[in-house]
C-alpha positions in Angstrom: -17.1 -1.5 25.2 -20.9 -0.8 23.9 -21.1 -2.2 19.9 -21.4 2.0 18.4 -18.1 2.1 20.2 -16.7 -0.8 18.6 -17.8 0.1 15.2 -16.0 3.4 15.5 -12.9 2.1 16.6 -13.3 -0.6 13.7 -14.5 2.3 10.9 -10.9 4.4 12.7 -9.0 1.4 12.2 -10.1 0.7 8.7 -9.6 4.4 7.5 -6.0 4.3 9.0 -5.2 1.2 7.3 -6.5 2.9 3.5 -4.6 5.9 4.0 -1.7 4.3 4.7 -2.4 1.5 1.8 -3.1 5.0 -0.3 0.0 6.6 0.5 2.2 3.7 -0.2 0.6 3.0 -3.3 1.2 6.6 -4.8 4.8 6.3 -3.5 5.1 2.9 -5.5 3.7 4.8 -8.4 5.8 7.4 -8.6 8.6 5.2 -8.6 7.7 3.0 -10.7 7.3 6.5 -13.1 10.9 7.3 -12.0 12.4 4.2 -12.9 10.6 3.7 -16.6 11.6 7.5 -17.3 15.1 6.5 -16.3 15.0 3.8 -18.7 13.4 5.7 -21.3 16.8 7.5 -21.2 19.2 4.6 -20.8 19.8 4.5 -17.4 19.2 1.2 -16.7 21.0 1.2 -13.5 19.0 3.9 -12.2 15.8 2.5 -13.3 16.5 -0.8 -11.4 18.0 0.7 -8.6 14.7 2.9 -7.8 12.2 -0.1 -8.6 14.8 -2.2 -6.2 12.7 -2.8 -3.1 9.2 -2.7 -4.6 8.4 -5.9 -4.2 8.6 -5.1 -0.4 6.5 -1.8 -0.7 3.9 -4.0 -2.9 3.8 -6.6 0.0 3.1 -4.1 2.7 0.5 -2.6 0.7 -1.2 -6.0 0.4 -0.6 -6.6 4.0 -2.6 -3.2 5.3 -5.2 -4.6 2.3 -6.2 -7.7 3.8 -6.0 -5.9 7.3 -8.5 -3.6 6.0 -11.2 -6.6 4.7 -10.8 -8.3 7.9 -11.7 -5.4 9.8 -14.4 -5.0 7.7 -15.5 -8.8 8.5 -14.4 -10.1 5.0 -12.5 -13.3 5.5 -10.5 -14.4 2.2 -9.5 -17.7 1.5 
């Protein structure tokens, strides 16, 4: 594989990862949004049942994060 080729299917790799990272970002944010409206209105329940699992979401997004740096060459300690 010449080096252009690698950086293309490094600069592919690295724009999949972001728009995934993106995606489940905004899907954390909105509902994050759903469950503070829900307690705005008293439905506790409601409101932890739809921020249940975020903590997952969150950890996925910092997964395809790092993924993303060390594509890029950016090792973190």
């Amino acid at each position: 594989m010449s080096t252009d080729t690698a950086i293309d299917v490094n600069a592919t790799a690295i724009a999949a990862n972001l728009e995934v990272l993106h995606l489940i970002l905004m899907d954390a944010a909105q509902r994050s949004a759903e469950a503070r409206e829900l307690m705005k209105r008293g439905e506790r329940n409601g409101a932890i049942g739809t921020a249940l699992g975020l903590d997952v979401v969150l950890d996925n997004a910092k997964a395809l994060y790092i993924a993303a740096l060390a594509l890029h060459g950016i090792r973190r300690s």
